[in-house]
N, C-alpha and C positions, 0 to 999 in steps of 0.2 A: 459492518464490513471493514474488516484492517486494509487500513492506508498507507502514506507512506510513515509517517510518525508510527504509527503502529509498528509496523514494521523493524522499522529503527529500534524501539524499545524492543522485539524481540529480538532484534542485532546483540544488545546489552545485555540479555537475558542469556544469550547463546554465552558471548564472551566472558561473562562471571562466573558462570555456571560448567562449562566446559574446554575455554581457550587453555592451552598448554595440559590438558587432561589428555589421557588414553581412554580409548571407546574400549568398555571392561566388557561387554555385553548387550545388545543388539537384539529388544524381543518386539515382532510384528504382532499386532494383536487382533490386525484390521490389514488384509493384503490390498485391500480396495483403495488404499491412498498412495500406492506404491506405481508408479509408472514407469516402463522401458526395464523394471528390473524384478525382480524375484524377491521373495523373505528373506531365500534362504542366499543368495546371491547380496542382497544391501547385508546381509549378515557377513559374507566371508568378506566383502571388500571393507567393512568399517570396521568389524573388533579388532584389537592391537593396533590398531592407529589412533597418533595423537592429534586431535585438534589444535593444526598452527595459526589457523587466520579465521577471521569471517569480514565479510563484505554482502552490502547490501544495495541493489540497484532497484529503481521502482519499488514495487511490490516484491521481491524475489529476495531471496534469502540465501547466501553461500556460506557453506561452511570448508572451512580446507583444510584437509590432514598433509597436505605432502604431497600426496598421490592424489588416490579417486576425492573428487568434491559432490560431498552433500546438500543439495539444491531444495528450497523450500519454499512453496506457497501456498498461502493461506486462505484463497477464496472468498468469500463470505462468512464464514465463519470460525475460521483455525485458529488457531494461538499457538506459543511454546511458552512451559513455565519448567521451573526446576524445583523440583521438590527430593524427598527422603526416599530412597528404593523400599523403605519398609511402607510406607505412605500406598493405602490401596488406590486404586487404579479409578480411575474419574468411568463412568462406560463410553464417552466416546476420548479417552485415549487410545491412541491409534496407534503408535511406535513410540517406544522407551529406549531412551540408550544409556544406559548405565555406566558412568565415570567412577567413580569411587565409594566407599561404603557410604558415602553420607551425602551422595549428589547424583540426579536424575536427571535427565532432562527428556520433557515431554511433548509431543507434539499431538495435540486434541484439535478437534476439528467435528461438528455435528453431522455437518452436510456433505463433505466429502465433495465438495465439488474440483479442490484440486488435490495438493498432498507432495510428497517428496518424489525425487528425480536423483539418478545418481549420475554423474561428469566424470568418467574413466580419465581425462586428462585436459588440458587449457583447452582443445580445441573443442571439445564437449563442450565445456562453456558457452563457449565462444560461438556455438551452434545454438544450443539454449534459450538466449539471450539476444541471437540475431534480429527477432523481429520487435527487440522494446526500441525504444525513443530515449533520448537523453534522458541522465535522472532530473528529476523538478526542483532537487536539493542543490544539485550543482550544474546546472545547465546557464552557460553564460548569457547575456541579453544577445549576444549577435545569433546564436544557436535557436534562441529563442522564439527572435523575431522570423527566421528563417522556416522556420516550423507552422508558425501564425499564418503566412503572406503564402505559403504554399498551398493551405488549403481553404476550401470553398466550402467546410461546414458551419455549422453554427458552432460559435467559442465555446460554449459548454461542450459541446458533442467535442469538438478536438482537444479541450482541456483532459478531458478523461479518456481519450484512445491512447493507449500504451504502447503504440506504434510511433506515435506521435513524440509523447509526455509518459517518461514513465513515473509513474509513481501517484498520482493525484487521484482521486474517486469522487463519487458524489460530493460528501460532505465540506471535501475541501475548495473544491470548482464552486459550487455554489456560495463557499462564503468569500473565497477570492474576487468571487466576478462583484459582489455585494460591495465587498471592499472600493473594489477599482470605480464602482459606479457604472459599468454596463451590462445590458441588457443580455442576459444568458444566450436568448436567439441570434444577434450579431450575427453576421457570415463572418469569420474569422478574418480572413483577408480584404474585410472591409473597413478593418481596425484603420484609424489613422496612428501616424510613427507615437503621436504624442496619448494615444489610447494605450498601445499595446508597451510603452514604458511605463504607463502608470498599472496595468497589469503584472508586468514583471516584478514593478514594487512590491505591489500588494503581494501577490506570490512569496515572495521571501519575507515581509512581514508578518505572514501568517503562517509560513511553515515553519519557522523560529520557536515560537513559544509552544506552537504543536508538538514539536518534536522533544519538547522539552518535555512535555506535559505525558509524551509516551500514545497520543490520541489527539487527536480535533476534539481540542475543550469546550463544553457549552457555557462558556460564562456570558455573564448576562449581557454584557460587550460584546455581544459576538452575536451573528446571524444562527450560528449553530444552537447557543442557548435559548434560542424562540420559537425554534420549527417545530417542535414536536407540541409547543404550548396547545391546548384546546382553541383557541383565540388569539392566534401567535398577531404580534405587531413589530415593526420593524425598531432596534433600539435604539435607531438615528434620529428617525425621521417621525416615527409612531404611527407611519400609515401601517394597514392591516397589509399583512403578507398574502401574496398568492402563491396557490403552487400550481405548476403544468407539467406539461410532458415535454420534454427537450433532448433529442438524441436517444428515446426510449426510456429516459430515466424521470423518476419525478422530480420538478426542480422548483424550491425556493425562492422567490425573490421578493424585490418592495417594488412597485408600482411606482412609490414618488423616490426615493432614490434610484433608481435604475431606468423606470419608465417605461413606455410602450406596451403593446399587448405581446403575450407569449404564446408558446407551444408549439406543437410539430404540426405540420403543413406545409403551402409552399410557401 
């Protein structure tokens, strides 16, 4: 499932591949990822316009011509790649907008659980986007903290509400909270000040080299490189990992680094 690193790398992927380009051609090939707007409707508003900007909050993908902005999210399974318009068509490419004779840019996606959105002007955005939470990338410690002490769920469950936190998902919460040393179940606003700054740390330590890496890397340093193991163990501590349910998601953790019993209940 793309995160926010994920994400970002498609930021990069949009920006090399189409920033300061003209949209030559605009073909739907799947109307099912298309919300609020038509084929042939994201057709007239995006050919002959140039891609001047992209920005990325959370999960959510802007691209901006000037005018209407191109809005993109990825769900569980979407991507954007850029390849050769002669280059045949993946079968779940979804929408192709064609830059120039020798640049594509793609947007696949298997499940279709989200897809693109088109923003007539800022205040579309700005309606769009009303229900995310600060981004996780640049979200100050006082923002932070303000967010944490507000609510009364478990710190996994509020790490990952995009109401809250935009941008973070399973694989990132679970290796953050790993990092920080506490227990995924926590009520959030039961963190004490000197808990939820070594969270924030962790946070930015680990969304750094993610973002670098284009994904939440599994290296062997990492929580992430051991969960999927048959026999996963912790690469701290070497106790065996547990996993449970936390906020409806399955969640990672070590027992002797983090401690206590987990999952959902009271």
């Amino acid at each position: 499932m793309p995160e926010l690193p994920d994400v970002e790398g498609f930021r990069q992927v949009l920006r090399s591949c189409a920033q300061g380009r003209v949209v030559r051609r605009v073909e739907v090939r799947d109307a099912g990822v298309l919300h609020g707007v038509s084929a042939r409707g994201l057709r007239d508003a995006l050919e002959g316009r140039r891609i001047t900007g992209t920005r990325r909050h959370g999960k959510w993908l802007l691209a901006h011509t000037g005018g209407p902005t191109l809005a993109l999210h990825f769900g569980m399974t979407g991507l954007l790649l850029c390849a050769h318009p002669d280059d045949d068509p993946e079968p779940h490419d979804r929408v192709l907008f064609t830059l120039a004779r020798d640049r594509q840019l793609r947007y696949r996606d298997q499940r279709k659980l989200q897809g693109l959105w088109l923003a007539h002007d800022d205040s579309d955005v700005v309606r769009l986007l009303a229900h995310q939470g600060p981004d996780a990338l640049t979200v100050d410690r006082a923002e932070f903290d303000t967010a944490l002490t507000a609510h009364r769920g478990r710190v996994k469950a509020v790490l990952i509400d995009q109401s809250v936190l935009a941008g973070l998902g399973n694989l990132l919460a679970d290796e953050i909270l790993w990092r920080a040393r506490l227990r995924p179940a926590t009520p959030a606003n039961a963190l004490t000040e000197r808990e939820r700054r070594r969270l924030y740390t962790q946070m930015r330590r680990t969304l750094r080299p993610a973002v670098t890496a284009g994904r939440v890397p599994p290296r062997p340093t990492w929580l992430t490189g051991h969960r999927d193991s048959p026999d996963p163990h912790c690469p701290r501590c070497g106790a065996a990992l547990r996993r449970s349910r936390v906020g409806g998601r399955t969640t990672v953790w070590c027992p002797g680094c983090q401690g206590g019993e987990e999952g959902d209940g009271k």
